[in-house]
Structures are given as structure tokens and as C-alpha cells.
N, C-alpha and C positions, 0 to 999 in steps of 0.2 A: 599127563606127563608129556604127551607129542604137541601137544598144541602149545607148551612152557617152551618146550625145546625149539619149534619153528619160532617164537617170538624171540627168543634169546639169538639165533643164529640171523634172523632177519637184523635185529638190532645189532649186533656183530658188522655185517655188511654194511651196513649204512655207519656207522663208526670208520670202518676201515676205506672206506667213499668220502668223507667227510678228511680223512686223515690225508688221505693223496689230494685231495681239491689244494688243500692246506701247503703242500710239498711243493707241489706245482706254480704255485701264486708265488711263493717264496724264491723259488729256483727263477721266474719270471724276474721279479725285482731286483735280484741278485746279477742277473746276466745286464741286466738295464744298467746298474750301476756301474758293473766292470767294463760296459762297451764307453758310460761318461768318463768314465778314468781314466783308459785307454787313449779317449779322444782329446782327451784336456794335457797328457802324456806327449804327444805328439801336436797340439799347440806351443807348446814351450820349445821343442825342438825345434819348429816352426821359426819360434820369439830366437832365439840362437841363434840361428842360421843366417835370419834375417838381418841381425846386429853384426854378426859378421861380416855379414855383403856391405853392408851401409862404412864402416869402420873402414875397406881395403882399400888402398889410391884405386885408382881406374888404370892403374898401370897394371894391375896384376885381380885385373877381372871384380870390381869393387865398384861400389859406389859411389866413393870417395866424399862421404856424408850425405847420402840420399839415398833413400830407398827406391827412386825409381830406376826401376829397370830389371828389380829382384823378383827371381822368378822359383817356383818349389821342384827340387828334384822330382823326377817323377815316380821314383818310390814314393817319396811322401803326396805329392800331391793326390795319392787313388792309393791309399793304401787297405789293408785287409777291413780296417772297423770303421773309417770312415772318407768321406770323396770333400778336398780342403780346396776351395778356392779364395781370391782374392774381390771382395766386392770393391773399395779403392785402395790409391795406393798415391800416396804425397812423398812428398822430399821426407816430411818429415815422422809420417806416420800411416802405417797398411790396417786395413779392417778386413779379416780374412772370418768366412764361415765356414763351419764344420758337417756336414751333413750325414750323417749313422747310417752305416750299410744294414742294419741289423733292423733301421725302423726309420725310413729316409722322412719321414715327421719330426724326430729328433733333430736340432741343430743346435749348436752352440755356435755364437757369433761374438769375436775380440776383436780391442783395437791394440798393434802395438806402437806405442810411443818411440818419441827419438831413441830413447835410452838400452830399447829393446824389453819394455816391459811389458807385461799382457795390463791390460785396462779394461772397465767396460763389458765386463761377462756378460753377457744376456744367454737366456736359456729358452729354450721352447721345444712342444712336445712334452715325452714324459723323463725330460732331463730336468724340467722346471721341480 
């Protein structure tokens, strides 16, 4: 009967090992996706902001149909989940990357067109 009993509580452990490995993987992919979600959240405010500047005359701090000169508040530029810069930046369209404070492998990289659209997703790291 001791030796049923040590086999069953060892089997027990290693179930209950097996169960957390299982938690953790999953709690891993889950934070992965809410920091891409977060990050792609904060591109669009980006794509916004940016249409705005482009749309204002230059009389009231605008680009008055061009994007250059548009720069990211710097809340958003360094914010909590990821660091946004601008790789270029035309009259008529910016290509900004996103880089994951959480796994700086991560990047998402957009272009946004005149209209202020996002374009061009590309993914890399374990945002792919």
C-alpha cells in the first residue's frame, strides 16, 4: 500500500508541474498579444495625429499638406509598452517603427499614406 501511495502522490506532482508549465506558456502569449494590441492602439493615434498636423495651414502650427516637419508628442514617442520612431518622412507619407518595451525584438513597422491611413504592416519578433 506505501509504495501505491508514493506512486500516486509522485504522479500527482508531476500533473500539477505539467499544469503550471501549461499557465505560464499561456499567461506568456497572452501578455505578448496585449503589448501587439496596445502597440498597434497607439499607431493609429500616431496615423491621427499625423493627418491632423498635415491637414492644419502653417499658420496655426500645420503642415499645410505635408507631413514634413511632424514630430510625436513625447508622451507618445517613449511610451509605457513601446519606443515609436520615425524611419522616413515625405510630403506625402511617414514610415514610423514601433519597438516593445517588454521584448525590444518585437517591432511593428507602418507606412502612413497621404490620407492618414496605416499601410504596409510588417511584423517581426514574436509579433509575426
Amino acid at each position: 500500500m506505501g509504495q501505491q501511495q508514493l506512486i500516486l502522490i509522485v504522479l500527482a506532482v508531476l500533473i500539477v508541474g505539467i499544469a503550471i508549465a501549461a499557465g505560464l506558456g499561456l499567461f506568456s502569449a497572452n501578455t505578448t498579444e496585449e503589448n501587439k494590441l496596445q502597440i498597434i492602439n497607439d499607431l493609429n493615434t500616431i496615423s491621427a495625429l499625423a493627418r491632423k498636423y498635415r491637414m492644419r495651414p502653417l499658420t496655426m502650427a500645420g503642415g499645410a499638406g505635408s507631413y514634413v516637419g511632424f514630430t510625436f508628442p513625447s508622451v507618445i514617442r517613449s511610451s509605457r509598452t513601446a519606443n515609436y520612431s520615425v524611419l522616413s518622412i515625405a510630403s506625402d507619407e511617414i514610415t514610423v517603427v514601433a519597438t516593445s518595451f517588454l521584448t525590444p525584438t518585437n517591432k511593428i513597422t507602418v507606412v502612413i499614406d497621404s490620407k492618414g491611413k496605416i499601410s504596409s504592416w510588417t511584423y517581426s519578433g514574436d509579433f509575426q
